[in-house]
C-alpha positions in Angstrom: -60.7 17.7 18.1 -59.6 18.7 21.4 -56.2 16.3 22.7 -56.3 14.3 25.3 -55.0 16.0 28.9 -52.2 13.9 31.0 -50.8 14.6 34.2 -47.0 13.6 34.3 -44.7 14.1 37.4 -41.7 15.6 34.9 -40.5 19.2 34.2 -42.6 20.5 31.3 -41.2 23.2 28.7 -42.0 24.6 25.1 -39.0 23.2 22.7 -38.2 19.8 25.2 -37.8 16.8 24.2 -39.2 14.7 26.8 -38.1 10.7 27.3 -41.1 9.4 29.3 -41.1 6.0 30.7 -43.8 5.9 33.5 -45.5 2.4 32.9 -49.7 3.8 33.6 -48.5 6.4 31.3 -47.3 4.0 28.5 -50.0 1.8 28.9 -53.3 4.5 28.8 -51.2 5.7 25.7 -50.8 2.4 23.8 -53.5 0.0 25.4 -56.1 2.4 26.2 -56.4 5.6 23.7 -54.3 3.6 20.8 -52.2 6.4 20.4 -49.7 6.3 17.7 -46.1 8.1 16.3 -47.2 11.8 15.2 -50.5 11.6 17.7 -50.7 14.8 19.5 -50.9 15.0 23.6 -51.6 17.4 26.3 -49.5 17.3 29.3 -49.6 19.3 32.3 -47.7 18.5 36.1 -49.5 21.1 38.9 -47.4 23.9 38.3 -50.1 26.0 36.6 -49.2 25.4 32.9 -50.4 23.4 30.1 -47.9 22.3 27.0 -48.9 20.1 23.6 -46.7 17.8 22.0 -46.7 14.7 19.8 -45.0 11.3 20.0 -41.5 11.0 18.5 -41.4 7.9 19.2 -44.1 5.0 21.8 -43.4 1.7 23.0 -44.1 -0.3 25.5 -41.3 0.5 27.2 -40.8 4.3 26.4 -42.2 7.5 24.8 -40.4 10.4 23.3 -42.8 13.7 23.3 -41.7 16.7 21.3 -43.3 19.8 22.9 -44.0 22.6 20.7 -46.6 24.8 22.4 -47.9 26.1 25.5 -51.8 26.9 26.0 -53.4 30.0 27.5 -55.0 28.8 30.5 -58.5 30.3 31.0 -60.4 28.4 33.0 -58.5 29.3 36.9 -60.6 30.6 39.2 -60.2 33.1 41.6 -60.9 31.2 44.6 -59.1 28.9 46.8 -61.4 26.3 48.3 -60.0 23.5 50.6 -62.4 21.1 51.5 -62.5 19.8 55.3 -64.8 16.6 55.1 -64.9 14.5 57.9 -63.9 11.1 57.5 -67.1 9.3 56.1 -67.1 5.7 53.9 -64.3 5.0 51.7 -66.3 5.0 48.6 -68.4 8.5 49.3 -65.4 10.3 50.3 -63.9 9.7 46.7 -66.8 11.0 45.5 -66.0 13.8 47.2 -62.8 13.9 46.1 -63.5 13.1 42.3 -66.7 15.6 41.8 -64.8 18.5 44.0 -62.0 18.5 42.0 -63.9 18.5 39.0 -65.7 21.8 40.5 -62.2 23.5 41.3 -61.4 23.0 44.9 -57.8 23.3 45.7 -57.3 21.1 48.4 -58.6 18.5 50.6 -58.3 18.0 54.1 -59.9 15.1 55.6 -61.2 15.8 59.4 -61.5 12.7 62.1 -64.2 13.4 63.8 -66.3 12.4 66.9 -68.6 10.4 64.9 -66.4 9.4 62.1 -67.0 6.1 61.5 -63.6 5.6 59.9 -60.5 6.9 61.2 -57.6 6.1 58.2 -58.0 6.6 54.3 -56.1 5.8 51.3 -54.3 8.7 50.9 -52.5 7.3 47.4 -55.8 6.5 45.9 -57.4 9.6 46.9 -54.5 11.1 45.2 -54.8 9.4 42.2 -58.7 10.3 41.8 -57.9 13.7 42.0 -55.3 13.6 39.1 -57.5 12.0 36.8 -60.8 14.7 37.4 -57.9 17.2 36.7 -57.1 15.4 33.8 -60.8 15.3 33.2 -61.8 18.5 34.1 -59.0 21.0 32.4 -57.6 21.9 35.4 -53.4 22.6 35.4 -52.9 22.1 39.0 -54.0 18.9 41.3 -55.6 19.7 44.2 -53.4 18.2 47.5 -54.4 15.4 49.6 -53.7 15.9 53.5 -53.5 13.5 55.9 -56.3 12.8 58.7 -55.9 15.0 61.4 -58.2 16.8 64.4 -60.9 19.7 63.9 -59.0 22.1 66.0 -54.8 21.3 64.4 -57.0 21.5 60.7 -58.2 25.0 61.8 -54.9 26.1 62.7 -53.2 24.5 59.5 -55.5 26.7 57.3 -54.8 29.8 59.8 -51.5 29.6 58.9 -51.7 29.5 55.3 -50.9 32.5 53.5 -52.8 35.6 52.5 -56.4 36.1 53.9 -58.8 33.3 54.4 -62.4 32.6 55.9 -63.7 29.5 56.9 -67.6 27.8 57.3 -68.6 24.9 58.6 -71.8 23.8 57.7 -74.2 22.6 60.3 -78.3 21.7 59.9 -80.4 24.5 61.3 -77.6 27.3 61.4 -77.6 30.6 59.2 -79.0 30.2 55.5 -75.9 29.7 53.4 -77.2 32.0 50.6 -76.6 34.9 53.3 -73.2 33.9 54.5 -72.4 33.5 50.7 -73.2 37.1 49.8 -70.4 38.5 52.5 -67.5 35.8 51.3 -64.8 38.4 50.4 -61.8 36.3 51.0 -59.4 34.3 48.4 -59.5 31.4 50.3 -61.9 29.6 51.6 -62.1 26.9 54.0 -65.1 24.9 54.2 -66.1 22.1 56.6 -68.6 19.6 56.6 -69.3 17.0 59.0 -69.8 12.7 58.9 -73.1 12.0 58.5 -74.2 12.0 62.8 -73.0 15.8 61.8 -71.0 17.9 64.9 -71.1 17.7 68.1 -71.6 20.0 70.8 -68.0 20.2 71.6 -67.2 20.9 68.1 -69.8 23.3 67.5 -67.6 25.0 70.6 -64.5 24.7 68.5 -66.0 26.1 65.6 -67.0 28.8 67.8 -63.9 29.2 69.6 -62.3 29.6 66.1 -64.4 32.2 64.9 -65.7 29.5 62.2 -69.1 30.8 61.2 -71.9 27.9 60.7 -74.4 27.7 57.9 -77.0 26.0 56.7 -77.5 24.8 52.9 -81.1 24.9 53.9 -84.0 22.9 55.7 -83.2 19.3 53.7 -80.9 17.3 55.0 -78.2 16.3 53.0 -75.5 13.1 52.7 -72.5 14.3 53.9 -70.6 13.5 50.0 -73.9 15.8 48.4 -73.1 18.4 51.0 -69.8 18.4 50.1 -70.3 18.7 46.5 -73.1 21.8 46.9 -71.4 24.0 49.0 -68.1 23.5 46.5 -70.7 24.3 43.8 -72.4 27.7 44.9 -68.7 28.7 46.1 -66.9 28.7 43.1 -69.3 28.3 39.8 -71.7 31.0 41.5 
């Protein structure tokens, strides 16, 4: 039976002995999986490992974890996808959030658009969605929450990243996707998706202005959260 996976914000190496007093930790240890003294864990904290241990010693107050292995991470992909959703309803874009992470995407960047009907999120809870899909998921590194910010500084942000990159946007009644998909050569990839009004005009011109190709996922017209979820699909399990 496989352990169960935990993120934890703490340096992570085979032979430690870790002292663990993070109180959600403690109590998803004691209250919710009724662990116990000698119960085996798996622990990872973003830096692209995964270690095993088991419990020295659990309380309510503290933990003691005795790490005695590293796994062999097989499941990374090769892509980097960051997601640029457009604000949209608080509850649909931690959908997007929880299922996209599950899928692999690396990072999110939330977009406030013209016809955002929400300006603000909650960046912490968005955060926290995101470690438990990874926890979920098997994936050793959580992807990052941005802040809101414009179309045009979120194009120059993922510009600026490192290595090569490409980005879509998609957009009802451009180019099919499945044609746009069979020239992606790039390790990263940006994709962006609009609020549910979709672009505008003037950012179709900033799309086009930054060389952003637009695609279609095809005739139907999708919620902007299923969009979302698609494209991050035929992307990266393709």
């Amino acid at each position: 039976m496989r352990s169960h996976r935990f993120y934890i914000d703490q340096k992570l190496e085979k032979g430690a002995v870790m002292r663990v007093q993070n109180e959600d930790l403690l109590h998803q240890w004691l209250k919710v999986f009724r662990m116990s003294v000698l119960d085996r864990v798996v622990l990872f904290n973003g830096d692209g490992r995964e270690f095993e241990g088991f419990f020295e010693m659990l309380s309510k107050k503290e933990a003691t974890v005795v790490i005695d292995k590293e796994n062999t991470i097989k499941n990374t992909l090769k892509t980097e996808l960051h997601i640029f959703q457009a604000v949209i309803k608080k509850d649909h874009f931690e959908l997007v959030v929880e299922k996209c992470t599950e899928i692999g995407a690396s990072a999110f960047h939330p977009i406030v658009a013209e016809r955002s009907e929400k300006k603000d999120l909650n960046s912490e809870r968005l955060k926290k969605i995101a470690i438990e899909s990874s926890e979920q998921s098997g994936k050793v590194r959580v992807p990052e929450i941005f802040e809101p910010t414009s179309l045009e500084i979120a194009i120059k942000d993922f510009d600026g990243l490192p290595g090569q990159g490409e980005m879509l946007a998609l957009d009802f009644g451009a180019e099919s996707f499945s044609k746009a998909f069979e020239k992606l050569s790039a390790p990263r990839i940006g994709i962006f998706i609009g609020p549910e009004g979709g672009w505008t005009d003037a950012e179709r011109e900033v799309f086009k202005k930054n060389k952003v190709k637009c695609i279609s996922l095809g005739p139907q017209i999708l919620r902007a959260e299923t969009a979302a979820i698609a494209a991050s699909s035929l992307i990266l399990l393709s």
